[in-house]
N, C-alpha and C positions, 0 to 999 in steps of 0.2 A: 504494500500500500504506500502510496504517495503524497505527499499536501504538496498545495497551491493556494496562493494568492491572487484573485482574479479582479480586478479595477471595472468599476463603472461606474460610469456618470448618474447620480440621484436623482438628476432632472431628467434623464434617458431612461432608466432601469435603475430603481434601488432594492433596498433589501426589503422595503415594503412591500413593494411590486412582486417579489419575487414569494414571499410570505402569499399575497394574494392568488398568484398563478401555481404555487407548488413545483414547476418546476419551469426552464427556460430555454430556447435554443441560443448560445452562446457567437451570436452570428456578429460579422463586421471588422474582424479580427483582419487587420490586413499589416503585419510586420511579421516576418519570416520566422524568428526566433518566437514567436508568440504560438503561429499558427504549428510550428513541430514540436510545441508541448503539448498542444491536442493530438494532434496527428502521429505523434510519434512515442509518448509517453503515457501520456493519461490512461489510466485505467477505470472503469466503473469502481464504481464504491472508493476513489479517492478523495482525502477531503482538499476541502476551499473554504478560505478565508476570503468571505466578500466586503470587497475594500470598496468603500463612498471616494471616488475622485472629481478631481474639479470640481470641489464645493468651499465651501468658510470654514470647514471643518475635516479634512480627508480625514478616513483611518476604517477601520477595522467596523462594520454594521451587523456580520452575524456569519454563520457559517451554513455550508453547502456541502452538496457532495456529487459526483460526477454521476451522470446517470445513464449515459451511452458514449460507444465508441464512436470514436471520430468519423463524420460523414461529411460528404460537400456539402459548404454554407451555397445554398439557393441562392441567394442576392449579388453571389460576383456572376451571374449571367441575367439576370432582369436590367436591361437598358435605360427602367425609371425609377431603379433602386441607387440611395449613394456610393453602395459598395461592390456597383457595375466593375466587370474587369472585361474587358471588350479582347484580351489573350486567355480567358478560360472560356472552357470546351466542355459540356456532360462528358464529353472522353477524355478529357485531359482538365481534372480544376485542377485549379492552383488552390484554393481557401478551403479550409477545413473548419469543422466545429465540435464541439459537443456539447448536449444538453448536461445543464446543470438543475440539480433537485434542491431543493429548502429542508432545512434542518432546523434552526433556530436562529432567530434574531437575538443578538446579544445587546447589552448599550453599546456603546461608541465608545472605541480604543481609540484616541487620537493619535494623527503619529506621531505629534512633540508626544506622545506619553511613550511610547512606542520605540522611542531614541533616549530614554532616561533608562532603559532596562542594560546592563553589562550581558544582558541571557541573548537579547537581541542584535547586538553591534554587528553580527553577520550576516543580514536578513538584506538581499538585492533589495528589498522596497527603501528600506536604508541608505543606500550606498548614493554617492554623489552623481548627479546625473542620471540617474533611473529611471527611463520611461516606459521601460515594457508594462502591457497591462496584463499579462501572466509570465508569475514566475516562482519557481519551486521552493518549498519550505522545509526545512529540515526538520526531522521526526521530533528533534529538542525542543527547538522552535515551536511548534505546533503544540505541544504537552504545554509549555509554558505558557504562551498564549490564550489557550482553553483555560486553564488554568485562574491566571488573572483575570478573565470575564466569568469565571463560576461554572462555565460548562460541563460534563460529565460526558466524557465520551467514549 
C-alpha cells in the first residue's frame, strides 16, 4: 500500500464536494510526473491526503482512498473540454486518471502547521518550489499525519 497527497482547488473540487459525491474521477491532470503516479503507481485501496490548494488557507481537508486503476481521462479528446489535447488518440492517450473515494473529512492541517513538524521536513509538498499536484507520502509521514488530525486508520 501507498499514500499520496493529491491538490485541488476548493473553489473547483473540495473535500466537501467530495464528502457529497462519495467518490471522484480525478481528471485534468496534465504534468507528466503527476499523470505516472496514476498510471504507473497507484494502486486501489491506496491512501490520499486531500490537500485544499489555491485558497487563504492551503493544507490538509480530509482523507481519500484510490478506488480504481488508472484509465484514460475523457477530457484530453473532447475539443470543448479545457483539458483538450488535440495529440491524444482512444488509441494512443496521453492523460491518465483515477477515481478517488471519500473517507473522512478531517479539520484543516494548514501547511505553516504542516512545516513546524521535524516528523515532516521531508514531505515534497514541503520542499521549495513544489508544484506537482500529486505526490507520494511516506508510510511515517502518513501515521503521523493521521495521527495529528485524530484519524484511526
Amino acid at each position: 500500500m501507498r499514500y499520496w497527497l493529491m491538490k485541488s482547488e476548493p473553489t473547483e473540487y473540495g473535500i466537501d464536494d467530495l464528502a457529497r459525491d462519495g467518490h471522484v474521477a480525478w481528471f485534468g491532470v496534465r504534468n507528466y510526473q503527476a499523470r505516472n503516479f496514476m498510471r504507473d503507481e497507484m494502486r486501489v485501496g491506496d491512501g490520499v491526503l486531500f490537500y485544499h490548494s489555491s485558497c487563504p488557507e492551503p493544507g490538509i481537508a480530509g482523507v481519500a482512498e484510490v478506488a480504481t486503476p488508472a484509465y484514460p481521462d475523457a477530457t484530453q479528446f473532447d475539443p470543448m473540454n479545457k483539458y483538450y489535447d488535440p495529440k491524444a488518440t482512444p488509441d494512443k492517450p496521453r492523460w491518465f486518471h483515477v477515481d478517488v473515494r471519500f473517507r473522512y473529512k478531517t479539520r484543516l492541517m494548514p501547511l505553516a502547521e504542516m512545516r513546524t513538524y521535524p516528523e515532516l521536513a521531508n514531505m515534497r509538498i514541503l520542499a521549495r518550489g513544489n508544484r506537482l499536484s500529486i505526490t507520494p507520502v511516506a508510510p511515517d509521514e502518513w501515521r503521523f499525519i493521521l495521527a495529528k488530525l485524530g484519524v484511526k486508520d
